[in-house]
N, C-alpha and C positions, 0 to 999 in steps of 0.2 A: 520820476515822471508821475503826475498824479493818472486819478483811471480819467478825468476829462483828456488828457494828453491822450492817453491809449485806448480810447474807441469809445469813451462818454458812457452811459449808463443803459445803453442798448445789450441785444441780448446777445452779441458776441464779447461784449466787456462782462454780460453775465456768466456765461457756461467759463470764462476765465476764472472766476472768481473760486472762494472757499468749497463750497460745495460739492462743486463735481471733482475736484482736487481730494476732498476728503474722500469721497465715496472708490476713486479708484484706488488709493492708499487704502482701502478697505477691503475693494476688490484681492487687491495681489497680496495682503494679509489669511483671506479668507480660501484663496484657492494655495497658498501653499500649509497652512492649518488645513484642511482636510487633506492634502500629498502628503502630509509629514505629520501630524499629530494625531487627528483620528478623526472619522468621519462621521461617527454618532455622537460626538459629545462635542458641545459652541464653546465658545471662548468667556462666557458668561457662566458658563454651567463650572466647566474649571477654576475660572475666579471664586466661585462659592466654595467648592469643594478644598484649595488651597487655604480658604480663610478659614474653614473649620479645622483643615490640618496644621494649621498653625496657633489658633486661637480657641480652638476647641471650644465645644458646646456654644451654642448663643441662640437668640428670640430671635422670629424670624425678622422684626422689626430691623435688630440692628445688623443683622445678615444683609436685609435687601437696603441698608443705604451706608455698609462697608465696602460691597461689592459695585454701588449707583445701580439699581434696581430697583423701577418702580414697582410699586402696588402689584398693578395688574400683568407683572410680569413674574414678577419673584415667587407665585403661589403657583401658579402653573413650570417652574422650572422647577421648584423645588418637588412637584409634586413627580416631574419624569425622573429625577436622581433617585427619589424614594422609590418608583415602579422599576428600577433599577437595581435596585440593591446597593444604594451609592450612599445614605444618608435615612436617617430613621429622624420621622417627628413624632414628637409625645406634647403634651399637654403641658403647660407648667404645673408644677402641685401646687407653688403658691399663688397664684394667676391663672385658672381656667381660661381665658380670654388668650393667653400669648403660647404661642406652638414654640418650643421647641428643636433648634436644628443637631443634629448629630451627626458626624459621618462615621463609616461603620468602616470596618476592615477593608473592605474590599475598595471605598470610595477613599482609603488613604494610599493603599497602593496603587490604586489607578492614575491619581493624582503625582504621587511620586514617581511614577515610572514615566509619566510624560511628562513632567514637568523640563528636562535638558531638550525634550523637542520643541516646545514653545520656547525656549529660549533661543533655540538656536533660530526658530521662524522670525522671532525679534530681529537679531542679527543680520539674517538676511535681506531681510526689509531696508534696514539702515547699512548696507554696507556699501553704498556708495558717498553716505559720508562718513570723513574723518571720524575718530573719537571725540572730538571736540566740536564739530559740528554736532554728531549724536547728543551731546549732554547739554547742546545750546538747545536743540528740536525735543528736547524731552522740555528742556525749563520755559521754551516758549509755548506749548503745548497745552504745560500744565496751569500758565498763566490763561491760557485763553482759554479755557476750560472755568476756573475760579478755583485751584486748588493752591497751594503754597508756590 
């Protein structure tokens, strides 16, 4: 059925559409990460702190577009994990101009100790589909996004 069949390009064929779809998929992501992960640290903030514990040390450049974090957001998140005790920035020595990311002790155990709760919020999200629906909805996802 195309959307002329199902209600033409008016604004009940809109609120149908991607958007408000995304956002409560967002929704029921975001209220069970704070019931079950934790409720002072975003799911952005964790993406950082996993890439440093896994990839150790990096500029903040290739930090905020490993993670898809722009500009104007990656220097102010990075700056609440460091008032945190989550991640230390220093200077490059050979590059005064590029900051440095590091996560310190405390931001590798934090990191790893929730890490089996966000997955299991993954899970829960998707557990009304199959395993094979799951690995279709990640590849169409990542198609409509522009990733592989």
């Amino acid at each position: 059925m195309s959307k002329r069949e199902a209600g033409g390009d008016g604004p009940l064929a809109a609120i149908e559409g991607v958007g408000p779809l995304a956002r409560r998929l967002n929704q029921a992501h975001t209220r069970l990460w704070y019931q079950q992960v934790h409720q002072d640290l975003t799911g952005p903030q964790f993406t950082v702190l996993s890439l440093l514990h896994a990839h150790g040390a990096m500029d903040q450049g290739t930090l905020g577009s490993l993670a898809h974090l722009d500009k104007s957001t990656a220097a102010p998140l990075l700056d609440r994990l460091r008032s945190r005790g989550l991640v230390d920035l220093t200077k490059d020595a050979a590059d005064r101009r590029r900051k440095l990311v590091t996560i310190t002790a405390s931001g590798r155990e934090l990191a790893t100790s929730l890490a089996p709760a966000v997955v299991s919020v993954s899970e829960q999200v998707l557990a009304p589909l199959s395993p094979e629906e799951q690995a279709e909805f990640f590849r169409l996802l990542r198609r409509v996004v522009g990733e592989r």
